[in-house]
C-alpha positions as CSV (number, residue, x, y, z in Angstrom):
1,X,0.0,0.0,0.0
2,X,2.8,2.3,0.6
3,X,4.7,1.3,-1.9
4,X,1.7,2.3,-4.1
5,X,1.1,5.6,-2.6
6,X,4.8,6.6,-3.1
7,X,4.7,5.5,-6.9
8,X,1.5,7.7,-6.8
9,X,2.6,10.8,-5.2
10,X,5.8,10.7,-7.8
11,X,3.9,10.2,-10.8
12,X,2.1,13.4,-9.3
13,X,5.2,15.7,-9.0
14,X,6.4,14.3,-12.1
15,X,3.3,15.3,-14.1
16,X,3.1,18.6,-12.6
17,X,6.9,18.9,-13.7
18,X,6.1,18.1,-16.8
19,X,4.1,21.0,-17.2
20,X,0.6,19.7,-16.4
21,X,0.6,22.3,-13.6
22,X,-2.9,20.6,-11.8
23,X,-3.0,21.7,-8.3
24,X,-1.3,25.0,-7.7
25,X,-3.6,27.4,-8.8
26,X,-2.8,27.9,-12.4
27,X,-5.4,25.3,-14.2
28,X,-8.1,27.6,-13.4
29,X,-7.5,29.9,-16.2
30,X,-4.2,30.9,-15.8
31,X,-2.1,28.8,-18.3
32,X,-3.0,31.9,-20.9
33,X,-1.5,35.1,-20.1
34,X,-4.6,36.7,-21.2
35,X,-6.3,35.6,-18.4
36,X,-3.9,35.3,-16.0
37,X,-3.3,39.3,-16.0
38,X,-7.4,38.8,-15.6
39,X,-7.4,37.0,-12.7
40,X,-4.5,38.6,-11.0
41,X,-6.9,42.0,-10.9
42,X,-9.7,40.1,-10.0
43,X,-7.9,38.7,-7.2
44,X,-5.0,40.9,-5.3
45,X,-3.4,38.3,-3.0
46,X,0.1,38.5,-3.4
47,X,0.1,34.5,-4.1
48,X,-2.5,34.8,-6.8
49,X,-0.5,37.8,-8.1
50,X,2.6,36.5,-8.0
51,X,1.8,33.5,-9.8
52,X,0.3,35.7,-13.0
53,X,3.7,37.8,-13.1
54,X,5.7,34.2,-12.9
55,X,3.8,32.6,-15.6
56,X,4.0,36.2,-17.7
57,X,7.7,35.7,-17.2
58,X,8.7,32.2,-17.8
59,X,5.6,30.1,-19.6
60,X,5.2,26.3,-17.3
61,X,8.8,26.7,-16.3
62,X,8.3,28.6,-13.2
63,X,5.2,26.8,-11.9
64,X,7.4,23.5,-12.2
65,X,10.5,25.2,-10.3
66,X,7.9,25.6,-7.6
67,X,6.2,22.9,-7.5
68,X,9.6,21.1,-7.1
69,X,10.2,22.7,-3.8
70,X,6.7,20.9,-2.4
71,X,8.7,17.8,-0.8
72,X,11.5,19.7,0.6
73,X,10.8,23.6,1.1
74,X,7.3,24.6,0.3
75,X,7.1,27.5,1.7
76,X,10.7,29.0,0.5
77,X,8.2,28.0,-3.2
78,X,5.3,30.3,-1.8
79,X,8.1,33.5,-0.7
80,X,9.4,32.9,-4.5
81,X,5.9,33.8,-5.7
82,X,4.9,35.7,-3.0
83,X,8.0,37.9,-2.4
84,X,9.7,37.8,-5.7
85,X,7.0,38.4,-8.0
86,X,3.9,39.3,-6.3
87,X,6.0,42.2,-4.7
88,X,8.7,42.8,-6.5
89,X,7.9,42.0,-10.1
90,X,4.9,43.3,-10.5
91,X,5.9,46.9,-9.2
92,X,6.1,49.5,-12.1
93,X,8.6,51.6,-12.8
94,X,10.4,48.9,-15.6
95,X,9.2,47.0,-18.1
96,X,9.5,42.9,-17.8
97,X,12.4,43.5,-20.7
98,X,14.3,45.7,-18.5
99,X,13.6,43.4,-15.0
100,X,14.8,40.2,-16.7
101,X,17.8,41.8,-17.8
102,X,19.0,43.4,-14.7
103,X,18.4,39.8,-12.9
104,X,20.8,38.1,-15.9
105,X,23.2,40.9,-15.1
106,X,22.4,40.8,-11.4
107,X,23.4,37.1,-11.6
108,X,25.9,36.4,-13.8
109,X,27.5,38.9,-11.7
110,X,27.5,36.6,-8.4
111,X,29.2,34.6,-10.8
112,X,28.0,31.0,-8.5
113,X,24.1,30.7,-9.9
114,X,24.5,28.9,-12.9
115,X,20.5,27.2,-12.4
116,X,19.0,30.3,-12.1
117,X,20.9,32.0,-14.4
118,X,19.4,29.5,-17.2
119,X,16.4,29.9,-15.8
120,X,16.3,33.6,-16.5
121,X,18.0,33.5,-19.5
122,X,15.2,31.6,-20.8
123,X,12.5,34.0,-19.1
124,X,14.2,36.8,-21.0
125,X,14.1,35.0,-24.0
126,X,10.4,34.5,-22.6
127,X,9.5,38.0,-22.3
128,X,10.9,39.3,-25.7
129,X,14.8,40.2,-25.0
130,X,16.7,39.3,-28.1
131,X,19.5,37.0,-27.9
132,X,21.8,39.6,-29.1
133,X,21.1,41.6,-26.0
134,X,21.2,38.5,-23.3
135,X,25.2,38.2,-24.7
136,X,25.4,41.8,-24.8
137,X,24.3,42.1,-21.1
138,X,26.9,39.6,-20.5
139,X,29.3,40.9,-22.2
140,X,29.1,44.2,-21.0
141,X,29.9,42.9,-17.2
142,X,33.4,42.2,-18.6
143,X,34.9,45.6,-17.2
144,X,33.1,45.4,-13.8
145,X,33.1,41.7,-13.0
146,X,36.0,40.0,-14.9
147,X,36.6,37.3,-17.9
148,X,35.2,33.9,-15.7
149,X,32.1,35.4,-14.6
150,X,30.9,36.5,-17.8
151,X,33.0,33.6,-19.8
152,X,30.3,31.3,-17.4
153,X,27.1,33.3,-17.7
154,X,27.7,32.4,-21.5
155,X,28.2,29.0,-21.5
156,X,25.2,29.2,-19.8
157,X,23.2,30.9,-22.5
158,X,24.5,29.1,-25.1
159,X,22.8,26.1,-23.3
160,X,19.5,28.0,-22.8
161,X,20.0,29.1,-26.5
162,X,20.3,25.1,-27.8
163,X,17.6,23.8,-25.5
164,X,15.1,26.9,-27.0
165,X,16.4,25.4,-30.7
166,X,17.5,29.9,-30.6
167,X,19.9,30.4,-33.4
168,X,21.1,34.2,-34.3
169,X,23.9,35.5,-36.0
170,X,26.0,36.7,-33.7
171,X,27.7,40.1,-34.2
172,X,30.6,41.4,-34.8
173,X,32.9,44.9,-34.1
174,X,34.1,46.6,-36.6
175,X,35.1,49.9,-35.9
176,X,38.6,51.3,-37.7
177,X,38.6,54.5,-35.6
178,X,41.0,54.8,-32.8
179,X,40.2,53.0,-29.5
180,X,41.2,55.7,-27.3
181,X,39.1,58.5,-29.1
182,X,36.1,56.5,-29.3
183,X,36.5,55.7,-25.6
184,X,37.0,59.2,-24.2
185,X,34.2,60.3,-26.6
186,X,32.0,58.0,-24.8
187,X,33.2,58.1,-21.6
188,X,32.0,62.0,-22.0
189,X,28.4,60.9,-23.3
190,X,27.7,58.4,-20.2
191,X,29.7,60.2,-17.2
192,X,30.0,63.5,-18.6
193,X,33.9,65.2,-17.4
194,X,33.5,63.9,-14.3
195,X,34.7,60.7,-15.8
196,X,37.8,62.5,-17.5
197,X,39.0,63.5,-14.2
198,X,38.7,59.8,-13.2
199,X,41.0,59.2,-15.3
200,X,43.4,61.9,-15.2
201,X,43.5,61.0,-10.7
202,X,45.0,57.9,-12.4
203,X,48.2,59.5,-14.3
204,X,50.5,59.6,-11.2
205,X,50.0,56.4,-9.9
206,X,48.6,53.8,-12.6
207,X,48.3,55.4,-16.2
208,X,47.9,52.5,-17.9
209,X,45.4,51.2,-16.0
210,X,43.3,54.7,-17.2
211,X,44.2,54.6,-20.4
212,X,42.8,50.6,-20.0
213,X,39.5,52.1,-19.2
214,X,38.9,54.5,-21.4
215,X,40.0,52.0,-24.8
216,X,38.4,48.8,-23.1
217,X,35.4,49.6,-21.1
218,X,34.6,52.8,-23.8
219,X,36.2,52.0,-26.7
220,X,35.6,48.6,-26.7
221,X,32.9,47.7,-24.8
222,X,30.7,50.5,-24.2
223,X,31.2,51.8,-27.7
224,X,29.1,48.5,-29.1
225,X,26.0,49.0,-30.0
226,X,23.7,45.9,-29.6
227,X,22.3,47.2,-26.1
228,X,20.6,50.6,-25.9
229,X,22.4,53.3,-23.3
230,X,20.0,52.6,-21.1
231,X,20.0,49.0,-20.8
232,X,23.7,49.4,-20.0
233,X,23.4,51.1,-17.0
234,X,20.1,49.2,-15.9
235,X,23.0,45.9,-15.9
236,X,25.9,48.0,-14.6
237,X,23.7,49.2,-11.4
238,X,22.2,45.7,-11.0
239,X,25.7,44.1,-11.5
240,X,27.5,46.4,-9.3
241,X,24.7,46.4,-6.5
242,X,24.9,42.5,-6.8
243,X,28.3,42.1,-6.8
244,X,28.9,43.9,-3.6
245,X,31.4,46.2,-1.9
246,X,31.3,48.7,-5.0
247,X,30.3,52.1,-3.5
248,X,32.5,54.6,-5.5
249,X,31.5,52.8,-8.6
250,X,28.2,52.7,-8.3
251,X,28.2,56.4,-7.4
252,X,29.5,57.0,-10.9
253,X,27.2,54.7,-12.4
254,X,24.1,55.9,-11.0
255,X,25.5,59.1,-12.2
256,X,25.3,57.8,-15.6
257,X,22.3,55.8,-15.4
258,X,20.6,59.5,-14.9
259,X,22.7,61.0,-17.6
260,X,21.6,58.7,-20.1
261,X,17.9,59.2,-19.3
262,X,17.1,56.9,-16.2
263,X,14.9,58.9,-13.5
264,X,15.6,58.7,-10.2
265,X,12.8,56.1,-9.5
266,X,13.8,53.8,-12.4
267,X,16.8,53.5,-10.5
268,X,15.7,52.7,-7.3
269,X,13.6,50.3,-8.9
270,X,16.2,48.5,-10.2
271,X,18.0,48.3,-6.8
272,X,14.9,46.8,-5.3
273,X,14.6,44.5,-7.8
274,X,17.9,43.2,-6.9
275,X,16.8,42.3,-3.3
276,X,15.5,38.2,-3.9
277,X,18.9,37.6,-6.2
278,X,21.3,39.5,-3.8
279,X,19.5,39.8,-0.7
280,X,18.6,43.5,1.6
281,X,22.2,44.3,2.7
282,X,23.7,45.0,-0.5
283,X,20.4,46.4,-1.6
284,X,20.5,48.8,1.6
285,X,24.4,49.9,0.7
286,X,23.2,50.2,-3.1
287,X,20.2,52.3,-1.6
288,X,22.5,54.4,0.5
289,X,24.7,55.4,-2.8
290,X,22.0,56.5,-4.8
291,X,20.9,59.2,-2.2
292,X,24.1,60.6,-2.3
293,X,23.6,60.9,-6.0
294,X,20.1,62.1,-5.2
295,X,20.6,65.0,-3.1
296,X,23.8,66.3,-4.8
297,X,22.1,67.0,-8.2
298,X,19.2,67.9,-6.3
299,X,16.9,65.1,-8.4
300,X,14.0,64.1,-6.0
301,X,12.6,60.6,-6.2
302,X,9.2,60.9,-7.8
C-alpha cells in the first residue's frame, strides 16, 4: 500500500513537472497570459498575483520550479511567488524586458548561480529580449566583473540558447577609428567630465590602467551598439549592486544611469529588484549610494 502511494505521489510531481501544472492554482484559467493578468486583478493576494507575473515571465517553467520545492521547502516556493514576483515583479517603474535583464546581469554577476541564471535567460528569451542583448548584457559585465564570470554566464546561455532550438547571428565589431578616441568620446556621453578626471587621478599612480579604461570599457565595450544606453546602465547598477562592496562605482554609475535618461525612481527600482537575487544588505548599501547621488544634483525621487 505504501509502496503504491509513493509510486503515486511521484507520478504526481512528475506530471506537474512536466508542465501539467494541476493543483497549484494555475489550471483555473491561468495557463493563458490573457487571463492570468485577468485574474490577478480580480484577485490581489500577493500569491495569486505573483503567480500571474511568474507565468507572464517564464511560460510552465516557473510553476514546475515551484512545485519542485513541495517535498523539501514549500514554503521557500510560496516567498518565490509571493515575495519575488507578487511584490517585486509586479511593481512599475520597468518594463519585464528591462527586469529580466538586470536579474541576468544581477546574476551572472555573483558569478555562483548557474541554475537560475538559465532559468532567467530563458525567461528573458520569454518575455521578448533578443538573444543579441542577453550576450550583450553579459558581455558588457566584462569591465566590472571579470573574464570567468561573464565567460560562465555564456556558456550558460549558449545552453539555454540550444535547448530553445535559438539560433542568431552573432555580431561582430568593426570599428577602424582609434580606440582611445572612441573611448573618451563615450566616456563624456555616459559620465560627462566627471569621468575624464577619473582618469586623469590615475596619471600619477597607474596610467595605464586609465588609459585601459577609457580603450576597453569605452572603446571597446561601451562603444558597441547591440544594447541601448539605457539597458547598459540598468546591468551595470544591478551588477555592481549585486556584486557587492562597489560604493564609488556605483556612485558613478548611477550618475550615468541618470545621464543617459534613467529617472531617479527607475533607478531605485532596479535596486529593489535586486533584493530576492542579492539579498537586503547590498540592496541597503546600493540604496545608500543613490541618495548621495540624489541629493547632490538635487533630483528628487518621484
Amino acid at each position: 500500500m505504501n509502496d503504491a502511494r509513493s509510486t503515486a505521489e511521484m507520478t504526481r510531481r512528475a506530471t506537474l513537472t512536466g508542465g501539467a501544472l494541476v493543483g497549484i492554482g494555475l489550471a483555473e484559467g491561468l495557463l493563458n497570459p490573457a487571463s492570468a493578468a485577468a485574474a490577478a486583478s480580480r484577485d490581489d493576494s500577493r500569491y495569486e498575483r505573483g503567480l500571474a507575473v511568474l507565468h507572464e515571465t517564464s511560460g510552465e517553467a516557473g510553476a514546475a520550479v515551484i512545485e519542485s520545492l513541495r517535498d523539501i521547502a514549500p514554503d521557500l516556493g510560496r516567498f518565490v511567488v509571493e515575495f519575488a514576483y507578487g511584490d517585486v515583479y509586479s511593481r512599475a517603474g520597468l518594463d519585464l524586458r528591462e527586469r529580466e535583464l538586470s536579474t541576468v546581469a544581477a546574476l551572472a554577476a555573483q558569478g555562483d548561480a548557474a541554475p537560475q541564471l538559465d532559468f532567467h535567460i530563458g525567461a528573458a528569451l520569454h518575455v521578448g529580449v533578443r538573444p543579441e542583448e542577453v550576450i550583450e548584457a553579459l558581455i558588457h559585465i566584462v569591465p566590472f566583473m571579470g573574464f570567468p564570470r561573464a565567460l560562465n554566464a555564456v556558456a550558460v546561455a549558449r545552453k539555454v540558447f540550444a535547448d530553445r532550438g535559438v539560433s542568431f547571428e552573432p555580431p561582430v565589431m568593426d570599428d577602424p577609428r582609434d580606440r582611445y578616441l572612441r573611448g573618451t568620446q563615450k566616456l563624456v556621453e555616459i559620465d560627462g567630465h566627471h569621468g575624464l578626471e577619473v582618469i586623469e587621478s590615475l596619471k600619477d599612480i597607474a596610467p595605464d590602467l586609465g588609459r585601459f579604461i577609457v580603450e576597453f570599457t569605452f572603446g571597446d565595450v561601451y562603444h558597441r551598439p547591440w544594447l541601448s544606453p539605457r539597458r547598459r546602465q540598468l546591468v551595470t547598477v544591478a551588477a555592481l549592486t549585486a556584486f557587492g562592496d562597489t560604493a564609488p562605482q556605483l556612485r558613478v554609475h548611477i550618475g550615468a544611469a541618470l545621464n543617459v535618461g534613467l529617472s531617479p525612481a527607475q533607478v531605485v527600482e532596479t535596486l529593489i529588484h535586486v533584493v530576492p537575487y542579492a539579498g537586503f544588505p547590498r540592496v541597503l548599501n546600493a540604496i545608500g549610494v543613490a541618495r548621495e547621488v540624489f541629493e547632490k544634483r538635487n533630483t528628487p525621487v518621484r
